[in-house]
N, C-alpha and C positions, 0 to 999 in steps of 0.2 A: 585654232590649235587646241590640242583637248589637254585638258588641266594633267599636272604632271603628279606621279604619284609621291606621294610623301617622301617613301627613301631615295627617288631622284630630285626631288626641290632644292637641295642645297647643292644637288652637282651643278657647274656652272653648263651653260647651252647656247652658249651667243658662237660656236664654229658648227651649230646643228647643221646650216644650212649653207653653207660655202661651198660654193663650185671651186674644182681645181683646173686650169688652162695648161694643156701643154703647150711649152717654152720651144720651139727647134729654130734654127739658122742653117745656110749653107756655109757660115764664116767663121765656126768650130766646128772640130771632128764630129762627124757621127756618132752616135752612140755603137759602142760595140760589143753592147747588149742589151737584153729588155728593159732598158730605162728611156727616161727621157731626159735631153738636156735639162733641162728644168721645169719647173712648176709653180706656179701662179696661183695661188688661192688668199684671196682676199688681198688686201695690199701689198702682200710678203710675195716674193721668189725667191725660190728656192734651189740651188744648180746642183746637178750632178759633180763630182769629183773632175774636175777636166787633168789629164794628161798632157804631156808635150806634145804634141802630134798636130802637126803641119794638116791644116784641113782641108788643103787640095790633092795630098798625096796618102794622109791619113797614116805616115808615118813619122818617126820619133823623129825630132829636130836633132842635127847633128850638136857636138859639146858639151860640156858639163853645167853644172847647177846655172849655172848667167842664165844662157840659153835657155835652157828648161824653164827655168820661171820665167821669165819674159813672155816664149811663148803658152805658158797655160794662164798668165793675167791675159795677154791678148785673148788669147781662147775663151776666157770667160768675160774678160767686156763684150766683146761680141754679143755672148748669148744675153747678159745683162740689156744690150741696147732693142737687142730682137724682143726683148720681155717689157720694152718701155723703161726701162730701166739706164742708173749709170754705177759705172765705179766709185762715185762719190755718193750712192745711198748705197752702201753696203752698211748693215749692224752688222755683221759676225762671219768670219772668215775661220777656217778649220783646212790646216796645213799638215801634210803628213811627206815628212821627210824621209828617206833611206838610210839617211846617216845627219845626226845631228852636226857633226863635223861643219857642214855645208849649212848652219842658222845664219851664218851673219854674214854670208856673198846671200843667201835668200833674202835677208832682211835687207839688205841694200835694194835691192829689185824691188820686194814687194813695196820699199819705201816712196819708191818713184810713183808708183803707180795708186797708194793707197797712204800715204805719210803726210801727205797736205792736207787733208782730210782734218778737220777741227770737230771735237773730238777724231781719234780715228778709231775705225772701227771696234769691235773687242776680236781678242783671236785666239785659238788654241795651236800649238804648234807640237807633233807627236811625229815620235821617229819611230817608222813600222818595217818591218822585218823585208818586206817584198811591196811591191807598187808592181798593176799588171803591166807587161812590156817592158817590166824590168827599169824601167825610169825614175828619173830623181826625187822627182817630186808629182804630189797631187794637191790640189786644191777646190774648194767648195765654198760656196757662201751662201748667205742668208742675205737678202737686199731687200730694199723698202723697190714700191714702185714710186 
């Protein structure tokens, strides 16, 4: 490796060389567009935003927030498990609701699935104007492998 120039010595350089893996399953939605479910670099994965959307039909799960979240934790244990991964190495979950109205039927849900968890993960929770396909909620996370 050739010596580093002075005014890059103090930048740090330990992700110079990390490969990123793409993440996919047949057991979450396809992407439905140029992403990938997830990505893998270094110990960390990383998920795309997943939707409600039924992976064999690739349509929105009928009902309201329950529903929805239920199936987008399903949807992303999945890609989690396809990444070597589980839902009990998640650090950081980033929730983005329609209406914050619906925080605490989401908070029951995601509790199930991520509230036994010692510590539990860290999270942001944001209510955004539109979700694509018009649905209640999206979600994304940051996992250890």
């Amino acid at each position: 490796m050739p010596p580093l120039s002075p005014s890059a010595s103090h930048r740090p350089h330990y992700n110079r060389f990390m490969s990123k893996t793409v993440i996919a399953t047949d057991k979450a939605p396809a992407a439905i567009g140029p992403y990938s479910q997830a990505m893998r670099t270094g110990n960390l994965i990383f998920t795309a935003g997943q939707i409600p959307l039924d992976p064999a039909t690739q349509q929105v799960v009928a009902g309201g927030i329950t529903e929805q979240a239920t199936q987008v934790l399903e949807n992303l244990k999945a890609v989690l498990e396809a990444a070597g991964s589980s839902l009990d190495r998640v650090v950081k979950a980033t929730v983005f609701l329609k209406n914050l109205d619906d925080f605490a039927a989401m908070n029951e849900v995601y509790g199930k699935y991520l509230g036994l968890q010692s510590p539990p993960p860290a999270r942001t929770t944001i209510e955004v104007s539109r979700l694509p396909r018009n649905v209640l909620i999206e979600i994304e996370f940051i996992a250890e492998v």
